[in-house]
BAMIDO-226820 format. One record per residue: chain; residue in one letter; residue number from 1; x, y, z of N, C-alpha, C in turn. Coordinates in steps of 0.02 Angstrom, whole numbers, plus 32768, in hexadecimal, padded with zeros to 4 digits. Layout:
N
chain,res,n,nxx,nyy,nzz,caxx,cayy,cazz,cxx,cyy,czz
A,a,NUM,X,Y,Z,X,Y,Z,X,Y,Z
...
***
This chain:
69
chain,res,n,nxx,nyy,nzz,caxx,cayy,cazz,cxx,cyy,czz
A,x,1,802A,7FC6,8000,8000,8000,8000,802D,803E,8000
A,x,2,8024,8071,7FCD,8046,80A5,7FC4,803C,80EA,800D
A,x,3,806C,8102,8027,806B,8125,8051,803B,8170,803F
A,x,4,8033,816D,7FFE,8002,81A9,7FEB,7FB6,818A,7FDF
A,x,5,7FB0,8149,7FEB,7F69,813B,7FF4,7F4C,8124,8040
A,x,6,7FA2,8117,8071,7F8E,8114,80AD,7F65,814A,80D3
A,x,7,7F9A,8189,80B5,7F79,81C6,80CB,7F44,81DE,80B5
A,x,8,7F24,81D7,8077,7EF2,81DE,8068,7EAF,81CB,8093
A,x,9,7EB8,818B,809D,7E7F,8165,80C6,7E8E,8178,8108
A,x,10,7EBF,816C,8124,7EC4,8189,8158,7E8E,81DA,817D
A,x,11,7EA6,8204,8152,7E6D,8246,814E,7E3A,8244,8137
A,x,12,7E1D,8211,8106,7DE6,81E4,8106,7DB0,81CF,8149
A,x,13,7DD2,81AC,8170,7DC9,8184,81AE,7DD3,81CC,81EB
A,x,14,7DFA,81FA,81EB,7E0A,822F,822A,7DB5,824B,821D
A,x,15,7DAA,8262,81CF,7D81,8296,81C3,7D3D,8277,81DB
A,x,16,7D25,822F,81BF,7CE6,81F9,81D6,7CEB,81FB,8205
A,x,17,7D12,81E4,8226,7D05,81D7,8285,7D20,8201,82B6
A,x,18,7D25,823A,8291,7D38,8287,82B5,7D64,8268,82FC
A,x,19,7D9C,824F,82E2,7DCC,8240,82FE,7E1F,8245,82E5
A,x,20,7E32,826E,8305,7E87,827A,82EF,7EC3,8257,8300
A,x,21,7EA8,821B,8338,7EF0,81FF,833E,7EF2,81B9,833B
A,x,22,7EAC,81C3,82FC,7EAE,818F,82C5,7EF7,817E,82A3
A,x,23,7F20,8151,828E,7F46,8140,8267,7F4B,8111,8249
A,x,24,7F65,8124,8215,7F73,80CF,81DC,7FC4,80D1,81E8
A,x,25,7FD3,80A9,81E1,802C,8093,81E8,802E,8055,81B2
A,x,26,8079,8052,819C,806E,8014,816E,8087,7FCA,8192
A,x,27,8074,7FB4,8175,8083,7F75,818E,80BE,7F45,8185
A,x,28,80F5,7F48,81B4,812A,7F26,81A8,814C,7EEE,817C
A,x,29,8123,7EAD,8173,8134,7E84,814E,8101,7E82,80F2
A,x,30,80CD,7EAC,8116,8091,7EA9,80DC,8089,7EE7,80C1
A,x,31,8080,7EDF,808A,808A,7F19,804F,8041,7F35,802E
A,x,32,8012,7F01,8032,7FC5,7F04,8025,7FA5,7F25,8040
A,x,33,7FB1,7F2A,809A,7F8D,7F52,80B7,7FB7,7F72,80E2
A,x,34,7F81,7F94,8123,7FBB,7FBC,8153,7F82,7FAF,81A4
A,x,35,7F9F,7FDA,81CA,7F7C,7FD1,820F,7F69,8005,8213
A,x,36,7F1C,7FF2,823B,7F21,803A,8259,7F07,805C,82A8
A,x,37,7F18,8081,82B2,7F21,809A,8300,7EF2,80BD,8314
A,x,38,7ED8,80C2,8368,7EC1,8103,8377,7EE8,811C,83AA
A,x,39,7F0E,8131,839F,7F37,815B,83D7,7F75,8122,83E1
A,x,40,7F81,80F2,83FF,7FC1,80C3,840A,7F98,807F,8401
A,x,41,7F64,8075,840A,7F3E,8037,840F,7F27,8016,83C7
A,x,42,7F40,7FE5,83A3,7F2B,7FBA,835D,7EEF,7FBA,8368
A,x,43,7EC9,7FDB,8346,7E70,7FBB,8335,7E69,7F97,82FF
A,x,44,7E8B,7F92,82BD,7E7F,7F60,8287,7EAC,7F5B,824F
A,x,45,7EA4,7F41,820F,7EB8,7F4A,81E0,7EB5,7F5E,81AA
A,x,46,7EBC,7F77,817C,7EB7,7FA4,8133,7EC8,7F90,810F
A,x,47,7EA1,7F6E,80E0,7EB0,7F3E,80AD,7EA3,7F5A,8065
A,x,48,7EC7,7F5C,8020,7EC9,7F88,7FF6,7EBD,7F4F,7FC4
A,x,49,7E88,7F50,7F84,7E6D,7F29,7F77,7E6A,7F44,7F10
A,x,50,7E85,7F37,7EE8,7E79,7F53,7EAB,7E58,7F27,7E7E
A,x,51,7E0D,7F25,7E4C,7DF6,7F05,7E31,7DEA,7F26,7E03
A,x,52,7DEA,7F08,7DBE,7DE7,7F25,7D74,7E06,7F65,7D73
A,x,53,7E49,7F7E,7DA3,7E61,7FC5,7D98,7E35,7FE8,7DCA
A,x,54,7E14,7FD6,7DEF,7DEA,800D,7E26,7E10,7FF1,7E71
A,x,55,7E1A,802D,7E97,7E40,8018,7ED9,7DFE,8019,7F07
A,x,56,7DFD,8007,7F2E,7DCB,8000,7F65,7E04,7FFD,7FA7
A,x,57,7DDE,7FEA,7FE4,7E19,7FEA,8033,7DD9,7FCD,804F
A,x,58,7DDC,7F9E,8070,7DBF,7F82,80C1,7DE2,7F9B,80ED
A,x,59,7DBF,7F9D,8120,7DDA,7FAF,816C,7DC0,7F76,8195
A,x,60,7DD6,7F47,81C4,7DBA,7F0A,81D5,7DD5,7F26,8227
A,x,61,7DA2,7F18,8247,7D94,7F22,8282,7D8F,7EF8,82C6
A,x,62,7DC1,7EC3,82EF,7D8C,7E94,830C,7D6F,7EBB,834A
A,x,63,7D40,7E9F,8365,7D20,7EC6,839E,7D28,7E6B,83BF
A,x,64,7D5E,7E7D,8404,7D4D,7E42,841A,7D11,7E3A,8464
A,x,65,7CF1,7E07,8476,7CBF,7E0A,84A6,7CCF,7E39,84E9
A,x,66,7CFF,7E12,84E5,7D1B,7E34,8541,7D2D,7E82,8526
A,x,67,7D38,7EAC,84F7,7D35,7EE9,84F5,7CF0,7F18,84F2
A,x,68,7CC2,7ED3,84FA,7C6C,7EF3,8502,7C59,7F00,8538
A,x,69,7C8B,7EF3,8567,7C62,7EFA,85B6,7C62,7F30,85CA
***
């Protein structure tokens, strides 16, 4: 994933969830996608996805139980 489409989505994601210390970072061994942050804490992954020449991105989220209480 190119560092000018990290940032893109990135301010994408700050501007939607009117949150700033949102971050995407890339991902060390993987080149497809990147991580991303709210403040120091991993909330998910960013996955960059190109079909017939159109780019798309997931953001995958887990929500685990014990963080529902």
């Amino acid at each position: 994933m190119e560092k000018a489409d990290m940032a893109k989505v990135e301010g994408y994601l700050r501007k939607t969830f009117g949150n700033t210390t949102l971050r995407v970072v890339p991902r060390a061994k993987k080149k497809d996608s990147a991580e991303v942050y709210l403040g120091d804490e991993f909330i998910g992954v960013l996955s960059e996805d190109i079909d017939e020449g159109e780019k798309s991105y997931f953001f995958e989220m887990a929500i685990l139980d014990t963080d529902l209480d």
